[in-house]
C-alpha positions in Angstrom: 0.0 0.0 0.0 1.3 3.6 -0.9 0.9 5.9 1.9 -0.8 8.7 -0.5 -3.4 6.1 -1.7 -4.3 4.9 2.4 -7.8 6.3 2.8 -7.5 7.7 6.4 -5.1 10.8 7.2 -3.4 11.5 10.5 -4.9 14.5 12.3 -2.3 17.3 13.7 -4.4 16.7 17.3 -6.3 14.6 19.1 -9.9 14.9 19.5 -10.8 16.6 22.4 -13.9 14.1 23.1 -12.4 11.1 23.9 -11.0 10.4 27.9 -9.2 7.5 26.8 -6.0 8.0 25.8 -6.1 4.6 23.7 -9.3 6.1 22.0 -7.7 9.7 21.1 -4.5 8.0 19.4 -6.6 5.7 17.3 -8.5 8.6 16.6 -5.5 11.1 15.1 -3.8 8.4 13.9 -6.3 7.7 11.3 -7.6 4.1 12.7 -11.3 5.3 13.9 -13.7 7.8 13.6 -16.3 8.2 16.7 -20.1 8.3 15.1 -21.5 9.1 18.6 -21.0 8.0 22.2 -20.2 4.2 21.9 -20.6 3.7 18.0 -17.4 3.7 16.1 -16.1 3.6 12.5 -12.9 1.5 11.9 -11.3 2.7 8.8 -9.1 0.9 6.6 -5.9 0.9 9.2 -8.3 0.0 12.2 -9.7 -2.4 9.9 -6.5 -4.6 9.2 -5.6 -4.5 13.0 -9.4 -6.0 13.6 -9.1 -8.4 11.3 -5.8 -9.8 12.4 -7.1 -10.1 15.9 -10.2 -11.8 14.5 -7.5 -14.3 12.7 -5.3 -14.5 15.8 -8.5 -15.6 17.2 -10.3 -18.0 14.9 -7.0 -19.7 14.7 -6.7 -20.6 18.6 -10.7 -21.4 19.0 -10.3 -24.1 15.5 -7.3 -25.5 17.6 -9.2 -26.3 20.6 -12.3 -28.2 18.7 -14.4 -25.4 18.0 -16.3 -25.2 14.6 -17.8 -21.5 13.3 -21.2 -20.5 12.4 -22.9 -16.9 11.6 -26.0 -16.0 14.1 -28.2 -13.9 13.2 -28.3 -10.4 15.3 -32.1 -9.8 15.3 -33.9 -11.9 17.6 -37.5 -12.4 18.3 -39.1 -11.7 22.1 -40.2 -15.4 22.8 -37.3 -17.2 22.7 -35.5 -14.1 25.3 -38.3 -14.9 26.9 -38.0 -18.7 27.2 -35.1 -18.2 29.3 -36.8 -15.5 31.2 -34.0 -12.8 30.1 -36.6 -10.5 28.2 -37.7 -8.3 31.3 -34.6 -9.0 33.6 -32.1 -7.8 31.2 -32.2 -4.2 31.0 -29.5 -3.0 28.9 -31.2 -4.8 25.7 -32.2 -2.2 22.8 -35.6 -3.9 21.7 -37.7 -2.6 19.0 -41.1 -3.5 17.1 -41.5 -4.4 13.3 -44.2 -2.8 11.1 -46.8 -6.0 12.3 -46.0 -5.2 15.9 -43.8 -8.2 16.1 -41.4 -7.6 19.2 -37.6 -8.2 19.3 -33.9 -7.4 20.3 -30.8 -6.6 19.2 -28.3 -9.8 20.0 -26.3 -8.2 23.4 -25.9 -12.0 23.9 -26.2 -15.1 22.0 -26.8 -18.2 24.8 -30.9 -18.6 23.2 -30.0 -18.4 19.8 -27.2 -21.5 19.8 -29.6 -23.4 22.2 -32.1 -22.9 19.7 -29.7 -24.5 17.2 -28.3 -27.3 19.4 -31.9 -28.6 20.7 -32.6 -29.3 17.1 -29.6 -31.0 16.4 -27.9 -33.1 20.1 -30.1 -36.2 20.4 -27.4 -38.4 22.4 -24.6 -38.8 24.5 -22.8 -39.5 20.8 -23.6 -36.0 19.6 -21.4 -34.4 22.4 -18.8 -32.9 23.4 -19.5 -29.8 21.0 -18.1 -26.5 20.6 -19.5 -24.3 18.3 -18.5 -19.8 18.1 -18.9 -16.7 15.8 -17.3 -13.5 15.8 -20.1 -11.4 15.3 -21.3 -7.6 16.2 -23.4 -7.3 19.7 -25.7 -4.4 20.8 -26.2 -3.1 24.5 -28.0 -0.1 25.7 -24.3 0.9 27.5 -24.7 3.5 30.0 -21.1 4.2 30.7 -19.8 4.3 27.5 -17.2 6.7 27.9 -13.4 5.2 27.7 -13.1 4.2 23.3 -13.6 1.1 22.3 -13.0 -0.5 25.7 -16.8 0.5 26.7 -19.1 0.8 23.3 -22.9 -0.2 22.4 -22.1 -1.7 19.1 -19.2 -4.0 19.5 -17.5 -7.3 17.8 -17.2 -10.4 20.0 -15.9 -13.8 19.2 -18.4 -16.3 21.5 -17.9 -19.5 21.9 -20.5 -21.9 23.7 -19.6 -25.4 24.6 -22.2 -28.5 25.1 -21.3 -31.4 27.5 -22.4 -34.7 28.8 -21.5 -34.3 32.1 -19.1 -31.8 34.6 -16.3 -33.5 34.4 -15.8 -32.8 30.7 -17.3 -29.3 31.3 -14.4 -28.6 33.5 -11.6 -30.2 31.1 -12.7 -28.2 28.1 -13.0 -25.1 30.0 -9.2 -25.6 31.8 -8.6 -25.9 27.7 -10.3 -22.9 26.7 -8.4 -20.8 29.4 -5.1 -21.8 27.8 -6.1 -20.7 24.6 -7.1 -17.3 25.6 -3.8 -17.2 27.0 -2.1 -17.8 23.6 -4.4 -15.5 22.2 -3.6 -12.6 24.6 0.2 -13.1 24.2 0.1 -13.2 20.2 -1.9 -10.1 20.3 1.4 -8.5 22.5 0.2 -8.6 25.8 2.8 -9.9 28.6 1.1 -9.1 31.7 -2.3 -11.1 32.2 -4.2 -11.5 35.1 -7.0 -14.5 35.0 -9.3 -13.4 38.2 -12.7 -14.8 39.6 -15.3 -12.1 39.1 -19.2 -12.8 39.5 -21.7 -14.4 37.0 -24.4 -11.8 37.3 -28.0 -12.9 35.0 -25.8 -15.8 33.4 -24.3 -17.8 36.3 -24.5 -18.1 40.0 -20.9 -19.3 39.8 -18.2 -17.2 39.4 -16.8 -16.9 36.9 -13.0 -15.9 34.8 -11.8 -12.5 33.4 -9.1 -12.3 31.7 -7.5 -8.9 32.9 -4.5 -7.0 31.3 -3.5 -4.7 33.8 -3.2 -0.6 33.1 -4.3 2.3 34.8 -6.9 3.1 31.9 -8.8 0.2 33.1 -12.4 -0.1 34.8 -11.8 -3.0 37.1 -9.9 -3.5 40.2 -8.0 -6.6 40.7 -6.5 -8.4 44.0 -4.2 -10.4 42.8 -0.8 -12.4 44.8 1.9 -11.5 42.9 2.9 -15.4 43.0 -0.3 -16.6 41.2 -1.9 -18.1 43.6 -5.2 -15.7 44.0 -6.5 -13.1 41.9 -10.3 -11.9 42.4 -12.1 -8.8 41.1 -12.5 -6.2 43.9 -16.1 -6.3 43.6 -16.3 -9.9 45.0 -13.1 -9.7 46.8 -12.8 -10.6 50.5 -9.5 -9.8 50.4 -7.7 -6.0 50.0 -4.2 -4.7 49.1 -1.6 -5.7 51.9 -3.5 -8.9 53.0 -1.9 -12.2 53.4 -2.6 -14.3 50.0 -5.1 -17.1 51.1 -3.3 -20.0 49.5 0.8 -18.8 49.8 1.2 -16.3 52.7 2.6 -13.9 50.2 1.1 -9.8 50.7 -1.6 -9.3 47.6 -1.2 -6.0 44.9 -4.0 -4.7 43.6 -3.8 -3.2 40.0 -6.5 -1.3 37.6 -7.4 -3.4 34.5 -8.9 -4.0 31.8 -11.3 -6.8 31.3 -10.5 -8.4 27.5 -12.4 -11.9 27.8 -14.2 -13.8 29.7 -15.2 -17.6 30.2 -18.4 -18.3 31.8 -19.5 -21.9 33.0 -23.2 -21.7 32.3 -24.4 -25.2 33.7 -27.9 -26.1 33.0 -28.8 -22.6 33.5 -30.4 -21.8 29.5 -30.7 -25.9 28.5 -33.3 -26.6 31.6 -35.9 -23.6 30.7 -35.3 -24.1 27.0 -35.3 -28.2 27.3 -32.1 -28.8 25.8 -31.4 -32.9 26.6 -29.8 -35.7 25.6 -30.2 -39.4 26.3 -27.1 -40.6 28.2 -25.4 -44.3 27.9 -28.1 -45.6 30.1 -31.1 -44.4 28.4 -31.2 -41.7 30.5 -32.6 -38.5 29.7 -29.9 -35.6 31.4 -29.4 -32.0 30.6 -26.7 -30.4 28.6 -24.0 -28.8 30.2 -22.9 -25.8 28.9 -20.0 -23.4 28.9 -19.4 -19.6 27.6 -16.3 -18.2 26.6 -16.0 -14.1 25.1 -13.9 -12.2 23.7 -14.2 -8.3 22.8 -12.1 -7.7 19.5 -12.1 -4.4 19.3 -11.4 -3.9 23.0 -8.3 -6.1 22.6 -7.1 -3.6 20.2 -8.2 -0.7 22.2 -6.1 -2.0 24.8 -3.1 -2.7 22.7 -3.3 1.2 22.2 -3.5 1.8 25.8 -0.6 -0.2 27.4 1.6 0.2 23.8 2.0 4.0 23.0 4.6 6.6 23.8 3.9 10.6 23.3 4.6 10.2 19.6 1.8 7.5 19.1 0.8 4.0 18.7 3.3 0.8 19.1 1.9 -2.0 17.6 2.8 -5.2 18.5 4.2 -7.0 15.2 1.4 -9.8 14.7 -1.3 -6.9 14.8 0.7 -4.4 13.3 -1.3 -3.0 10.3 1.9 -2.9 7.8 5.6 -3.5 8.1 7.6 -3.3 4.4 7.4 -2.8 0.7 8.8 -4.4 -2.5 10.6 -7.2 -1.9 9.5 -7.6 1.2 6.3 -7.8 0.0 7.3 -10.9 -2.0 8.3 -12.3 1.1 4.9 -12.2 2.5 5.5 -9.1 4.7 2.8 -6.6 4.7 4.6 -2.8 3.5 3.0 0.6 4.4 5.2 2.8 1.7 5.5 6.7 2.1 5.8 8.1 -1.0 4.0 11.3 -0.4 5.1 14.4 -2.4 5.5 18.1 -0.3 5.7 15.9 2.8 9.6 16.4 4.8 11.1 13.9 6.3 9.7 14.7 9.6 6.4 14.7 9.0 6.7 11.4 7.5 9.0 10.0 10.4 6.3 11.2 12.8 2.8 9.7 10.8 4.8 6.5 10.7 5.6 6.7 14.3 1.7 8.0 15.2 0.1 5.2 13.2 2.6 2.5 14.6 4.6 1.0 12.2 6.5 -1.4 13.6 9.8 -1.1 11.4 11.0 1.6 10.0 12.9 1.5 6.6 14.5 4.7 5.0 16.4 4.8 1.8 18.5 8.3 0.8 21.1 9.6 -1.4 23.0 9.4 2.3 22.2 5.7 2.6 22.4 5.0 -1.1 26.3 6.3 -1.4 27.1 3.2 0.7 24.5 1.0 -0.9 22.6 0.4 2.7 19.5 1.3 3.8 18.9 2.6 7.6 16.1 0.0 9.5 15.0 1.6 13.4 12.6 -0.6 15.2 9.6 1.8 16.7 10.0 1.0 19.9 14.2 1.6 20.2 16.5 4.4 19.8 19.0 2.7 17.9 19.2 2.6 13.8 20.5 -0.2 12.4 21.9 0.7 8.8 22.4 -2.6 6.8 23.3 -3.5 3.1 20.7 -3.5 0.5 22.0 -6.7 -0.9 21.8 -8.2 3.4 18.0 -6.6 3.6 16.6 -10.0 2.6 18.6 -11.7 5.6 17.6 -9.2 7.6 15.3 -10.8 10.4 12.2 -8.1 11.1 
């Protein structure tokens, strides 16, 4: 891509609207454009970072079993209200058709896959099953104040898992966790926090958030520095400076953010919405069921939180919306190339640096008298200049 035919143009300053400091540097730096309070545009760079997340993502969930399907986002009132959700969930936009028909955006898609998977699990054969989409989710957001970390129209990868019994409930879901830690750590994130936090209308259990700790966060974790507890504050017994329950050790507590989630959702949708199976014995049992989320854009809302400096965004490399041109490009690499007329030096040097490129190449009649080109990482100080003929050896 040539940088004077990329659709979206860097703004001299951020928008004075956004609190988030994530939010305003995807903002100037040309990634997305706020519609209104909570409803974002991703343009063309946003775009390629969502999309690689979504990959990051759909790669990890088809490791662990888990097959994809589309769901649709309009749903009708009576199966919201076969689980009883219709009138106890309060942050559903609902709306009527032309023939007064009643029904709801999808905040949530539990009833719709039950739907699906009462029609379809007969038998103890038919399960273990994991089924997910990555698909966009509406809720009537009341705080929706910090970017993309708190929005009404969002993307979320969910993926619901249908079992025999608990015992292969719990073995999936110990899987499921592992994955999300993959996924986390491809997407650039080193420090992740996995702590207990309540079920609320899906679960009385509690449940796992996976937290990436920063002080734009929402949530309040207390957490042993060792591992061995980590709870939000909300349902913590425990405070800062208390002995850790399980080591002794004193526990930190740390703002967050909260960019997944795993649920286990027991019988709690497959009793009211009669979704059974006939076990070995000729049994009839209940399905148990499992739900595991992920916020897409808020991963990469919090990619620009934690990596930025005051000249922008530093993207880590597997979300990184381009690295090289040319030749690299026949090596697979993805090239942003700044070819802009009337533009100096500078102002290229700092759009690169605002949109976050993560490698910076420059070619010059100073370079070019000792056939090399100069290569700076965005995230060091130092400039490596290496031979044109060496570029291809040159490990990015």
């Amino acid at each position: 891509m040539k940088q004077s035919q990329l659709f979206a143009k860097t703004l001299k300053n951020p928008p004075n609207d956004e609190f988030s400091q994530g939010a305003r540097l995807l903002t100037q730096a040309g990634f997305i454009q706020k519609l209104s309070s909570g409803i974002y545009s991703f343009l063309p760079l946003g775009f390629l970072v969502l999309k690689k997340i979504e990959n990051i993502i759909r790669e990890e969930m088809n490791a662990v079993g888990g097959q994809e399907l589309l769901m649709p986002a309009l749903h009708p009132k009576e199966i919201w209200e076969e689980s009883n959700r219709w009138s106890a969930a309060d942050y559903l936009y609902k709306l009527k058709d032309r023939q007064k028909k009643e029904y709801v955006l999808g905040a949530t898609h539990e009833e719709i896959i039950v739907d699906i998977a009462r029609k379809r699990i007969f038998s103890y054969r038919d399960l273990p099953l994991a089924l997910y989409q990555i698909q966009t989710k509406f809720r009537d957001e009341l705080r929706a104040k910090s970017g993309l970390l708190r929005t009404k129209e969002f993307s979320m990868k969910d993926l619901y898992s249908f079992h025999a019994d608990e015992k292969d409930f719990r073995k999936y879901y110990e899987k499921v966790k592992e994955a999300y830690f993959k996924i986390f750590t491809r997407c650039g994130f080193k420090d992740i926090i996995v702590a207990e936090a309540a079920g609320g209308i899906f679960t009385k259990e509690y449940t796992h958030e996976f937290q990436i700790p920063t002080e734009a966060g929402e949530d309040n974790i207390v957490f042993c520095p060792k591992g061995d507890y980590a709870k939000n504050r909300e349902i913590s017994d425990k405070t800062k400076g208390d002995k850790c329950p399980v080591c002794g050790a004193r526990l930190e507590e740390k703002r967050a953010i909260e960019a997944g989630n795993i649920f286990p959702l027991g019988t709690r949708f497959s009793e009211p919405m009669r979704l059974n199976f006939i076990d070995k014995n000729g049994e009839k049992k209940l399905v148990i069921m499992g739900c595991y989320g992920i916020g897409l854009g808020r991963v990469l809302g919090a990619a620009a939180e934690i990596h930025h400096d005051e000249k922008g965004v530093i993207w880590p490399e597997e979300i990184a919306p381009f690295k090289f041109y040319q030749d690299l490009r026949g090596r697979g690499i993805e090239a942003l190339y700044d070819e802009r007329e009337g533009k100096t030096a500078g102002e290229k040097f700092a759009d690169a640096d605002l949109i976050g490129i993560p490698y910076r190449m420059v070619v010059s009649e100073k370079t070019l008298q000792r056939s090399s080109v100069e290569i700076k990482k965005r995230d060091k100080q130092n400039i490596n200049l290496v031979k044109i003929k060496d570029i291809k050896n040159f490990k990015f």
